[in-house]
C-alpha positions in Angstrom: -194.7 -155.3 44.6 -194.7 -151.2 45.5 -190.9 -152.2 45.0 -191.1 -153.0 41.6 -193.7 -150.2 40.7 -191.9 -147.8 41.8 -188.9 -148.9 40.2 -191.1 -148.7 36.6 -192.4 -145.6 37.4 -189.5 -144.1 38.2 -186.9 -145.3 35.8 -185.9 -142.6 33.4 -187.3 -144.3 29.9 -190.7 -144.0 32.0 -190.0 -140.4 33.5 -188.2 -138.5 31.1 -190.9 -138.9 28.5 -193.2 -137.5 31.4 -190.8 -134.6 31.8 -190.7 -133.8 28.1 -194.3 -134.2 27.9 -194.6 -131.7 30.9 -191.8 -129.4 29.4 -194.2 -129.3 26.3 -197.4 -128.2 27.6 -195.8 -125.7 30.1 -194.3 -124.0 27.0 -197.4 -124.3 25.1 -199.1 -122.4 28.5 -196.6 -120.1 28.7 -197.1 -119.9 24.8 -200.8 -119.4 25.2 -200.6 -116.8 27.7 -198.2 -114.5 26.1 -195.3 -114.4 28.5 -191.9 -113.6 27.4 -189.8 -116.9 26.8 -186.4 -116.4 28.6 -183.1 -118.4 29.5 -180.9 -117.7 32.4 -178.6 -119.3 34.4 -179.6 -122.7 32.5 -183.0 -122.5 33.0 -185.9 -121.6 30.6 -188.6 -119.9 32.1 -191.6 -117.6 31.1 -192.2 -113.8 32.9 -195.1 -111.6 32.8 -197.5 -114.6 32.8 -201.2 -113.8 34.6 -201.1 -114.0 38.2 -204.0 -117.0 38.1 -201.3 -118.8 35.1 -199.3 -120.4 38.2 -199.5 -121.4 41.7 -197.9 -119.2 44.3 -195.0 -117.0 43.1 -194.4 -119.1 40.0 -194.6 -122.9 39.3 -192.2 -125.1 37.5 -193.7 -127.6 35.0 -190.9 -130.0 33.4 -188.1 -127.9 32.5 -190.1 -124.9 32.3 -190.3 -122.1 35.4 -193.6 -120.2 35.0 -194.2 -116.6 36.9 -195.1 -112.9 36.3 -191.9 -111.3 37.7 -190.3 -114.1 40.5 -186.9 -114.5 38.8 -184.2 -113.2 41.3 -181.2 -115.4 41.2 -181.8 -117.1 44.6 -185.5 -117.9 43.2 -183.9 -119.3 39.8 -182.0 -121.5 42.1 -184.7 -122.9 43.6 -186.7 -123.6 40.2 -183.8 -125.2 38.5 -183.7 -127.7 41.4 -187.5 -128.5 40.4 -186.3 -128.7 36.9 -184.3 -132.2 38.4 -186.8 -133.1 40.6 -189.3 -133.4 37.3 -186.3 -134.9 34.6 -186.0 -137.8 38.5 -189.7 -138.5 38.7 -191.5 -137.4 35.1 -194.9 -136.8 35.7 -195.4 -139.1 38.7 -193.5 -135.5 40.0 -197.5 -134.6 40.1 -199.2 -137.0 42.5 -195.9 -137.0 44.5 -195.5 -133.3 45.0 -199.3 -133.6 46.1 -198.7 -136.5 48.6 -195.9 -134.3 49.9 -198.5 -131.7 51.4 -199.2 -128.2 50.8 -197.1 -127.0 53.5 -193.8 -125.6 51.4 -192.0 -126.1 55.3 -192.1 -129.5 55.3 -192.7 -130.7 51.6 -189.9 -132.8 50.7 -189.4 -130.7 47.2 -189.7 -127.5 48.9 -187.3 -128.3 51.7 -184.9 -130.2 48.8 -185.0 -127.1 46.5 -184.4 -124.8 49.5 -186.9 -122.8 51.7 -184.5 -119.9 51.8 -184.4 -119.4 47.8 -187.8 -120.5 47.5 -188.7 -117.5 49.6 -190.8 -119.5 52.3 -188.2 -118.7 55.3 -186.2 -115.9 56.0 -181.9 -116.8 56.2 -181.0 -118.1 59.6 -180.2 -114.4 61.1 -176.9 -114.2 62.4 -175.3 -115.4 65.4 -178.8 -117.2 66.4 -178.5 -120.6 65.5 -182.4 -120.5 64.2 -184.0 -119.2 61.2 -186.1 -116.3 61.1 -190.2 -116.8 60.6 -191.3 -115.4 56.6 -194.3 -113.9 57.6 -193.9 -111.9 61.1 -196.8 -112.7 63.8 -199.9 -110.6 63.5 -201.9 -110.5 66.4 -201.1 -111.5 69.6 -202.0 -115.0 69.6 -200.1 -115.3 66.4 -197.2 -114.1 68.3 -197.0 -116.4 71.5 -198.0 -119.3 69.5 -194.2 -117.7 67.4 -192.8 -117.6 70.7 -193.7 -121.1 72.2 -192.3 -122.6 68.8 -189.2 -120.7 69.5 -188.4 -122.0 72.6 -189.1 -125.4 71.4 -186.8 -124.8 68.3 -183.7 -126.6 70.3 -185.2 -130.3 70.3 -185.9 -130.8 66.7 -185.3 -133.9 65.3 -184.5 -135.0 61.8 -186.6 -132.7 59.2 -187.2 -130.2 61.5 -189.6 -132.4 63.5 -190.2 -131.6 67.0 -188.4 -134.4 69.4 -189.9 -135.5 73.0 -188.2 -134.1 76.1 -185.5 -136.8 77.5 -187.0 -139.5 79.2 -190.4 -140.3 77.9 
C-alpha cells in the first residue's frame, strides 16, 4: 500500500503541478516583498528579500531561490539542485524535507544538493582526508567534544554515520 501511495504521490502529473503551484506563490512572496526578480545560471531567484522572508541564508520554493544577498555561484549550485528536488517530489517536497530533520549535515536534500555549496561545511582542507567543521569550537567543551569526533572520523559508515569498532 505505502508502495502504491508513494508511487501517486510522486509521479510527475501529481508533483509537477505541486511544483508549479509552489513556483507560483514563491514568486508572488518574492513579489510581495519587493525583492529584485533575477536569472542566473538557469535559475530564477529573488535578492534583497527581508531577512525573516526565508529560512536560513535563503530558501528555495518550486523553481524559485529566495534570499537577501546569498547568491555566490557555489550557493546558486546548491539551490538549483533544490529546484529538481521540488520539479521530483512537488509539494510532498514539504513534509519530506521536514521528515528529513533540521540538521542540514545529515538531511538527505542538504547532503544531495551539497554541504560544501550550501555553506554548512567547510571543503575537505587539503592533504587531510576529512572536512573542515563550518563553525570553529567556542569554548573548551566545544572543542574536545570537535576533537573526540575527529578522531572518530576514520570509522564512518555509509552517510557519514559513525560505524562500531571491529568485533562487536
Amino acid at each position: 500500500m505505502r508502495r502504491v501511495v508513494r508511487a501517486v504521490l510522486l509521479h510527475p502529473v501529481v508533483a509537477r503541478p505541486g511544483y508549479w503551484l509552489a513556483t507560483l506563490l514563491a514568486f508572488l512572496w518574492g513579489c510581495l516583498w519587493l525583492g529584485h526578480l533575477q536569472k542566473r545560471d538557469g535559475l530564477v531567484f529573488f535578492q534583497n528579500l527581508p531577512r525573516w522572508a526565508f529560512a536560513r541564508g535563503g530558501t528555495t520554493v518550486g523553481a524559485i531561490y529566495l534570499t537577501r544577498t546569498a547568491t555566490a555561484p557555489r550557493v546558486l549550485r546548491h539551490e538549483k539542485v533544490h529546484t529538481t528536488q521540488w520539479k521530483r517530489y512537488g509539494l510532498a517536497m514539504i513534509p519530506l524535507y521536514v521528515l528529513a530533520g533540521r540538521d542540514a549535515l545529515t538531511n538527505r536534500f542538504e547532503v544531495e544538493a551539497g554541504l560544501e555549496d550550501g555553506g554548512y561545511r567547510r571543503a575537505t582542507p587539503s592533504g587531510t582526508g576529512r572536512r573542515a567543521p563550518t563553525v570553529p569550537p567556542t569554548t573548551a567543551e566545544d572543542a574536545a567534544a570537535a576533537s573526540g569526533s575527529a578522531a572518530r572520523a576514520g570509522r564512518r559508515g555509509p552517510a557519514g554515520r559513525a560505524r562500531p569498532p571491529a568485533g562487536r
